[in-house]
C-alpha positions as a Python dict, from the first residue, in 0.01 Angstrom:
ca = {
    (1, 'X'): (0, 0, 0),
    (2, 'X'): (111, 357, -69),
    (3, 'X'): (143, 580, 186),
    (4, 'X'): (-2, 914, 47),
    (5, 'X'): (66, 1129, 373),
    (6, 'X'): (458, 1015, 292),
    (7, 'X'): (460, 1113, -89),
    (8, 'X'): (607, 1478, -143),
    (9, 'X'): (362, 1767, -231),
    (10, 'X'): (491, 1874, -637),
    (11, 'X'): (517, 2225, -454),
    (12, 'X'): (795, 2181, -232),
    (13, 'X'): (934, 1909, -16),
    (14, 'X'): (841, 1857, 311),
    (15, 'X'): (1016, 1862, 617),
    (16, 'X'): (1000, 1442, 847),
    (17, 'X'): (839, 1633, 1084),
    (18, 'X'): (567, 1765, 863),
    (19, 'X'): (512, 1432, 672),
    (20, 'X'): (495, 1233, 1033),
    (21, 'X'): (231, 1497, 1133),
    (22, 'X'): (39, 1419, 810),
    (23, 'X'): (32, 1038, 828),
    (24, 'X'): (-78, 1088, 1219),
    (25, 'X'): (-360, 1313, 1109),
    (26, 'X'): (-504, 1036, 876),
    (27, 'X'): (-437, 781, 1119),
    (28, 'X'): (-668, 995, 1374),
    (29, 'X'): (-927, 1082, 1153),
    (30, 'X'): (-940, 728, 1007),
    (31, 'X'): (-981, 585, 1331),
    (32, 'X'): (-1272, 814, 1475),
    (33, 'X'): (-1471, 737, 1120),
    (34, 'X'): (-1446, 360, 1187),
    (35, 'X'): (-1552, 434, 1537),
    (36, 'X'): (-1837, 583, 1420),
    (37, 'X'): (-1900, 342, 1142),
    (38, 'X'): (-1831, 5, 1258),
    (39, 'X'): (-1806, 24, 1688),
    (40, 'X'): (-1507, -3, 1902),
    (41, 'X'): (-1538, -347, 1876),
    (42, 'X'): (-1594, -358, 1497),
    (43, 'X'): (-1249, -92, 1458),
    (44, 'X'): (-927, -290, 1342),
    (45, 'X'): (-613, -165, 1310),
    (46, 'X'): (-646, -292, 957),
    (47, 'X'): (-931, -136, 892),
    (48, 'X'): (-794, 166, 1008),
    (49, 'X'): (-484, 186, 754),
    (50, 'X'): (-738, 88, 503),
    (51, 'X'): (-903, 354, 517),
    (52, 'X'): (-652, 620, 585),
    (53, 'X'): (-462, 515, 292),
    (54, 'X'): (-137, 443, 536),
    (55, 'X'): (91, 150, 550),
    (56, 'X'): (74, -111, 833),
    (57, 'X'): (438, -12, 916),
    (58, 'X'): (369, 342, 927),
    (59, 'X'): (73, 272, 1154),
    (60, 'X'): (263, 79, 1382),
    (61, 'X'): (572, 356, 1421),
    (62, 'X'): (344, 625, 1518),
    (63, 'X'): (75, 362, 1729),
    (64, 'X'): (255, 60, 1835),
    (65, 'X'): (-98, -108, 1897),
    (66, 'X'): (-491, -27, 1873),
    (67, 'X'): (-496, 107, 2264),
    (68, 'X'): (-233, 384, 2172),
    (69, 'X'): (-435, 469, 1817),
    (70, 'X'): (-807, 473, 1982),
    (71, 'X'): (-587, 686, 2304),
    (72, 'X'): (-435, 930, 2063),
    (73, 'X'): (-767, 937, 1853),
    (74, 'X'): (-947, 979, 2182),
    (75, 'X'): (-770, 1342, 2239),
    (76, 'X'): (-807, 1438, 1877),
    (77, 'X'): (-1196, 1382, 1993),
    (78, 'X'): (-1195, 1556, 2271),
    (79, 'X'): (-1015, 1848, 2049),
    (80, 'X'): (-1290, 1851, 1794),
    (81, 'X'): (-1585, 1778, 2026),
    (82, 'X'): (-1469, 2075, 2261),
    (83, 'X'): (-1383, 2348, 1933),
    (84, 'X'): (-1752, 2236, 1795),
    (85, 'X'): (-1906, 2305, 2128),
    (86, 'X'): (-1752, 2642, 2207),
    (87, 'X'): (-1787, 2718, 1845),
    (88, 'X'): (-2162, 2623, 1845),
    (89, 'X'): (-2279, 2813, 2139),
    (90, 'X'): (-2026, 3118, 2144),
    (91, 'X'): (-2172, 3195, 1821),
    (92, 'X'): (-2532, 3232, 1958),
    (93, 'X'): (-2576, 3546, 2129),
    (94, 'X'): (-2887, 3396, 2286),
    (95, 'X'): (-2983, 3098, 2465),
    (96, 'X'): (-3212, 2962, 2181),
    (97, 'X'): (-3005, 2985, 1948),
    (98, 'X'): (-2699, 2851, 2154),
    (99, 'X'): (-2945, 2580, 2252),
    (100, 'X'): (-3031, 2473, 1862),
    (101, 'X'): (-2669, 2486, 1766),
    (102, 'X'): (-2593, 2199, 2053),
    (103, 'X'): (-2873, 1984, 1960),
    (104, 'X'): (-2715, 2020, 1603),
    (105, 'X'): (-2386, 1919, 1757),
    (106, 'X'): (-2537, 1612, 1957),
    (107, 'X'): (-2702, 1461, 1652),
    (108, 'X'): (-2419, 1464, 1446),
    (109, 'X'): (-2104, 1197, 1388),
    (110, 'X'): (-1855, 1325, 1674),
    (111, 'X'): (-2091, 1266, 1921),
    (112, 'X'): (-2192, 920, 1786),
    (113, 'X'): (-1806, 837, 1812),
    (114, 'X'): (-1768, 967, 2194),
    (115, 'X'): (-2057, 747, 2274),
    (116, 'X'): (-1941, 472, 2098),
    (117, 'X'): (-1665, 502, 2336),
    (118, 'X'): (-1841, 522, 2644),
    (119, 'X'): (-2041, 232, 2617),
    (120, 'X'): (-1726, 45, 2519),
    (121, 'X'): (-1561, 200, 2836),
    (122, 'X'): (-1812, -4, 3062),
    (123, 'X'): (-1613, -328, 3003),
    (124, 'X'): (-1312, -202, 2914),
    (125, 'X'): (-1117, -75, 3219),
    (126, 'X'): (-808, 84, 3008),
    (127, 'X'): (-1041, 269, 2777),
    (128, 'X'): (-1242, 402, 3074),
    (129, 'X'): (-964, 548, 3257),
    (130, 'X'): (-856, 707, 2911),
    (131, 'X'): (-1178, 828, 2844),
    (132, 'X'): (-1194, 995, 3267),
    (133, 'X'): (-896, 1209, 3149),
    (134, 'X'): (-1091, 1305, 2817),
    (135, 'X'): (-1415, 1387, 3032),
    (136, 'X'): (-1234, 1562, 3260),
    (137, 'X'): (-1060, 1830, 3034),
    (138, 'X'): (-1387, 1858, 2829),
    (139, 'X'): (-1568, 1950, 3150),
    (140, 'X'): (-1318, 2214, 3229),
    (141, 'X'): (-1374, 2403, 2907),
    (142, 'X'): (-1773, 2328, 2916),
    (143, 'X'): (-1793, 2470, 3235),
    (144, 'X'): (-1591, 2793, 3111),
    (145, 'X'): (-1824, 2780, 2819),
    (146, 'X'): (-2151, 2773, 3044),
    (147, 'X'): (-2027, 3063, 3243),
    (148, 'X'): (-1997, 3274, 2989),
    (149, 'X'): (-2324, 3211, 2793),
    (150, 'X'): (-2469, 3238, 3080),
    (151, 'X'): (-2372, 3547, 3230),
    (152, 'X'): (-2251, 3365, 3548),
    (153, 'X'): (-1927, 3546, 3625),
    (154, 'X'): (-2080, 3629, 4021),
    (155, 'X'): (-2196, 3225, 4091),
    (156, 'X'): (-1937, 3000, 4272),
    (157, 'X'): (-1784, 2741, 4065),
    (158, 'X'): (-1963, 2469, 4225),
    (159, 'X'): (-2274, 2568, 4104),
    (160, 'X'): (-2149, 2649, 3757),
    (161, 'X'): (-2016, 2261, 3731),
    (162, 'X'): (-2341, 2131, 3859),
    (163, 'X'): (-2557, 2362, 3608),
    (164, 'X'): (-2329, 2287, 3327),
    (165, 'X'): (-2375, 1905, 3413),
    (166, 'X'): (-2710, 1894, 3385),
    (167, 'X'): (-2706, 2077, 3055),
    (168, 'X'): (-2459, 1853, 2922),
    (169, 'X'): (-2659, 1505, 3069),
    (170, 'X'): (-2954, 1634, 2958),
    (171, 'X'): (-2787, 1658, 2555),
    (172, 'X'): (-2622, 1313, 2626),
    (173, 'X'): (-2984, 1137, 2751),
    (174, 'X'): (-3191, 1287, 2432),
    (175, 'X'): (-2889, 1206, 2209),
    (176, 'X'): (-2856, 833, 2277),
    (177, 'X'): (-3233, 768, 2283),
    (178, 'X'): (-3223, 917, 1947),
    (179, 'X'): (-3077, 672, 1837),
    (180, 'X'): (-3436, 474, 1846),
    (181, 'X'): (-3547, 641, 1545),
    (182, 'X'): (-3840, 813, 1682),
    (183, 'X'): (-3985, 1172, 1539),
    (184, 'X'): (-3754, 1469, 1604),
    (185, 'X'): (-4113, 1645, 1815),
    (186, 'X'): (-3979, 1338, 2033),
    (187, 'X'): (-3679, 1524, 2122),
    (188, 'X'): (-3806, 1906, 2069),
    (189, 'X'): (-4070, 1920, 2337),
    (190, 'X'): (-3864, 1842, 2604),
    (191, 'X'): (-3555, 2039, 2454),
    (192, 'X'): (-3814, 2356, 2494),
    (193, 'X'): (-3910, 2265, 2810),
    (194, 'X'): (-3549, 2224, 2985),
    (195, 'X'): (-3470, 2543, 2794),
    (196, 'X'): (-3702, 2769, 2981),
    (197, 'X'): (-3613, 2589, 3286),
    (198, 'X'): (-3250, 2688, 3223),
    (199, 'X'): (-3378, 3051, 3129),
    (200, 'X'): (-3502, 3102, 3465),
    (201, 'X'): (-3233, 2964, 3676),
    (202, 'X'): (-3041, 3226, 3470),
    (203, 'X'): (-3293, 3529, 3519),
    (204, 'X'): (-3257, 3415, 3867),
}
């Protein structure tokens, strides 16, 4: 197999450095679409290279196995999952349109890769302490987030982290029963409802 993140650009060569960052990149990005695709269980190493269009050998010099690939893919999630959620609601000057921007975020592919992960976690002790470390820098920022859409610069930290909690269960509960296949009014009416609950913990 050719290794296309290897091959040098007609433009200029590029520097090992630069063509080792590129063949990680696919590796990452290969690995969370196969996640999402085909389950933790389902995601090969194989399958993996496959896809990215990367050799076995190059695989295994940057990720000596599938734990340090699905670790290193893990953080690239966490990355992407925390830029789309500050993205998504620091965007929305208000809270209904911060609100619809999350629900578009929960419905799509990252988050269908993160939970893919978490229900995988359950048996697997190694990916659950990897994913504790993901959660908890995640939190950090979502908390920051919720502060400032909010306007909760005078409320004590604990109570930010338990309000930004329960915003952030709340996503997670509709998102996975979504999965069911039932009508999107399934999920709306009690999206609206938790929003104006939100709305008046922030009026008060």
């Amino acid at each position: 197999m050719v290794d296309t993140a290897e091959q040098t650009p007609s433009k200029g060569r590029r520097t090992q450095a630069e063509r080792s960052a590129a063949t990680q990149d696919l590796l990452l990005d290969a690995t969370i679409d196969c996640i999402v695709e085909l389950g933790y269980a389902g995601t090969s190493t194989t399958a993996v290279c496959q896809r990215a269009g990367v050799s076995r050998g190059a695989q295994v010099h940057h990720f000596p196995t599938k734990a340090n690939l699905v670790a290193a893919a893990i953080e690239r999630l966490f990355a992407r999952r925390h830029d789309e959620f500050r993205q998504s609601l620091e965007s929305q000057p208000d809270l209904d349109g911060a609100f619809a921007e999350l629900w578009q975020l929960y419905t799509g592919p990252t988050l269908h890769a993160w939970m893919e992960l978490l229900i995988a976690a359950r048996t697997d002790p190694l990916l659950r302490t990897q994913l504790e470390g993901v959660d908890d820098r995640f939190f950090a920022e979502a908390q920051l987030t919720c502060r400032r859409l909010l306007d909760l610069d005078d409320v004590d930290d604990a109570t930010v982290a338990a309000l930004s909690r329960m915003i952030l269960s709340v996503f997670d509960g509709l998102a996975l029963n979504r999965i069911l296949g039932h009508p999107e009014s399934h999920y709306s009416a009690p999206l609206a409802l938790f929003q104006r609950a939100v709305t008046r913990l922030r009026a008060r």
